[in-house]
C-alpha positions in Angstrom: 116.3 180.0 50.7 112.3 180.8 50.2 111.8 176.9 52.5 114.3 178.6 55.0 112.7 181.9 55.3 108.6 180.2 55.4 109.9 178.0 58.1 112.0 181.2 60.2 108.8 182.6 60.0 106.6 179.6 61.1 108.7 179.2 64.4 108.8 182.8 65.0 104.9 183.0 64.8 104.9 180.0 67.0 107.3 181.5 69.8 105.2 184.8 69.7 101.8 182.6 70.1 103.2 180.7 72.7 105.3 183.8 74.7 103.9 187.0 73.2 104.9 190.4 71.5 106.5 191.3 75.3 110.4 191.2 75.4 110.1 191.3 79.0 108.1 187.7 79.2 110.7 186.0 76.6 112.5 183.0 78.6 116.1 183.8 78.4 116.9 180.3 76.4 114.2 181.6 73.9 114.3 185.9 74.0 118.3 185.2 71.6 116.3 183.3 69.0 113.2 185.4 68.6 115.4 188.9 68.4 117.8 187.3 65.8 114.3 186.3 63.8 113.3 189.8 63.9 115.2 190.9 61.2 114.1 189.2 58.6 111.1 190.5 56.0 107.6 189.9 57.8 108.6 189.5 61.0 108.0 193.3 62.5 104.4 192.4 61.0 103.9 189.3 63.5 105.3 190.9 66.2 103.1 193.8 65.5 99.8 191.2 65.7 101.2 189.4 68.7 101.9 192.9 70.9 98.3 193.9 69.7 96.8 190.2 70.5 99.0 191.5 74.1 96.5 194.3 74.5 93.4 192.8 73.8 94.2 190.2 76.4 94.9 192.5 78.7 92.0 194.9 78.3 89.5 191.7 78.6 91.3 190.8 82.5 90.8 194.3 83.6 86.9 193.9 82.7 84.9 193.6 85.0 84.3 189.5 85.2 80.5 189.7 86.6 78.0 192.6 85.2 76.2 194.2 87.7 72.3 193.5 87.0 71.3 197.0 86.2 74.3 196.7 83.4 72.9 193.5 82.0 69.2 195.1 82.1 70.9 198.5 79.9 72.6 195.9 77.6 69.4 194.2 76.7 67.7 197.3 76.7 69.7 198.5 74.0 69.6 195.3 72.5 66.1 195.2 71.9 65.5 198.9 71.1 68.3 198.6 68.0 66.3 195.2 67.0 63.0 197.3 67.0 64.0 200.3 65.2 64.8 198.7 61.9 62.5 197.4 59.2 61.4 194.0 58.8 63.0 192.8 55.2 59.9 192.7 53.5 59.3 196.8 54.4 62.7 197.5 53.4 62.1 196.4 50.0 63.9 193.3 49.6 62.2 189.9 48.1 61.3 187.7 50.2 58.8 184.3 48.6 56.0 183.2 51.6 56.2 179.7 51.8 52.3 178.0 53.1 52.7 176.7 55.6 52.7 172.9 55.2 51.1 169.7 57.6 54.4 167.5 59.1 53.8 164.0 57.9 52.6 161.4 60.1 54.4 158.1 60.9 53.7 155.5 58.7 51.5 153.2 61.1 52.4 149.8 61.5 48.9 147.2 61.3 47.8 145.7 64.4 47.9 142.4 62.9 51.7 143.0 61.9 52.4 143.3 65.6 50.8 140.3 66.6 52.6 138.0 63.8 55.9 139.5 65.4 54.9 138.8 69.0 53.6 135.7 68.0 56.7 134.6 66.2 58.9 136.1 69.3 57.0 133.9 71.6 57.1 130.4 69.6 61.2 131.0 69.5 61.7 131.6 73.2 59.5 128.4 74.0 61.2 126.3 71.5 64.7 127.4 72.9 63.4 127.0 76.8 62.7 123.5 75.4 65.7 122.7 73.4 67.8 123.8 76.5 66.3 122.0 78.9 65.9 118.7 77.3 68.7 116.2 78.3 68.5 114.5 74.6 69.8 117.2 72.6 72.7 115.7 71.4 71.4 112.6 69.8 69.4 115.3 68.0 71.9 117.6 67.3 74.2 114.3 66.4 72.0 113.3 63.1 72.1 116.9 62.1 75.7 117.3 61.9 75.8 113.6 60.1 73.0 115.4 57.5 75.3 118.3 57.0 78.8 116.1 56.8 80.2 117.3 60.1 79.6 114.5 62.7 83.0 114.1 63.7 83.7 117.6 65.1 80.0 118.0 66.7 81.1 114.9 68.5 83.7 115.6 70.0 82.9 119.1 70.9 79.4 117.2 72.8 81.8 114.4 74.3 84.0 117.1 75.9 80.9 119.2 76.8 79.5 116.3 78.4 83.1 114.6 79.9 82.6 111.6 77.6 84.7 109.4 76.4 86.1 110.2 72.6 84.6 107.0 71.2 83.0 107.3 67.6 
């Protein structure tokens, strides 16, 4: 009974967010459903916030949607004069601890000679892989690696195809 009653409740408050606290904008397939929920315990109270959510909405579309300029100027006028009037927080006798102001760290700085070992070591990769990619006897290299390291038989046949070779061992 107390599941039954949570979730009457639930799909009433969803059928009053979705259509409002108006009888007169209920769909006809929904209006039976939400007056048969109105019975029950709680319900006048969500109908209450949704007919006063009603209100609110419609008071903000008969606003004015632009503010003429000497309206904006009054607002911030006010604005201003109310933020003026009171008391800074130290006068009005609460405590407040001053922090000194302290220096922002700086970056730690990198050494000049740190750059140049990573440019240099940048520069002595990309000229040995413009060499090692243009230099028609890689594979005999790359052959007696892959015999050093016990996989000769796959890196040649991946090279023969690369190369349209014949599969000869």
């Amino acid at each position: 009974m107390i599941g039954e009653h949570d979730d009457a409740l639930d799909e009433l408050a969803e059928l009053l967010d979705i259509w409002g606290g108006d009888a007169e904008r209920w769909p006809a397939h929904v209006a039976p459903r939400i007056a048969a929920m109105l019975g029950r315990p709680g319900a006048q109270a969500l109908l209450a916030q949704a007919r006063a959510l009603d209100r609110v909405i419609a008071t903000a579309r008969d606003a004015p949607a632009e503010r003429s300029p000497e309206a904006s100027r009054a607002l911030t006028d006010r604005i201003v004069a109310a933020a003026m009037s009171q008391q800074p927080a130290q006068q009005a006798g609460s405590r407040v601890v001053p922090f000194p102001a302290r220096e922002r760290a700086s970056p730690p700085r990198r050494s000049f000679e740190r750059q140049w070992q990573a440019a240099g070591l940048l520069a002595a990769s990309l000229l040995v892989g413009v060499f090692a990619g243009g230099s028609l006897n890689v594979g005999p290299v790359v052959q007696e690696l892959a015999d050093a390291a016990g996989i000769s038989s796959v890196v040649y046949s991946t090279l023969s195809e690369d190369l349209g070779e014949d599969e000869t061992p």
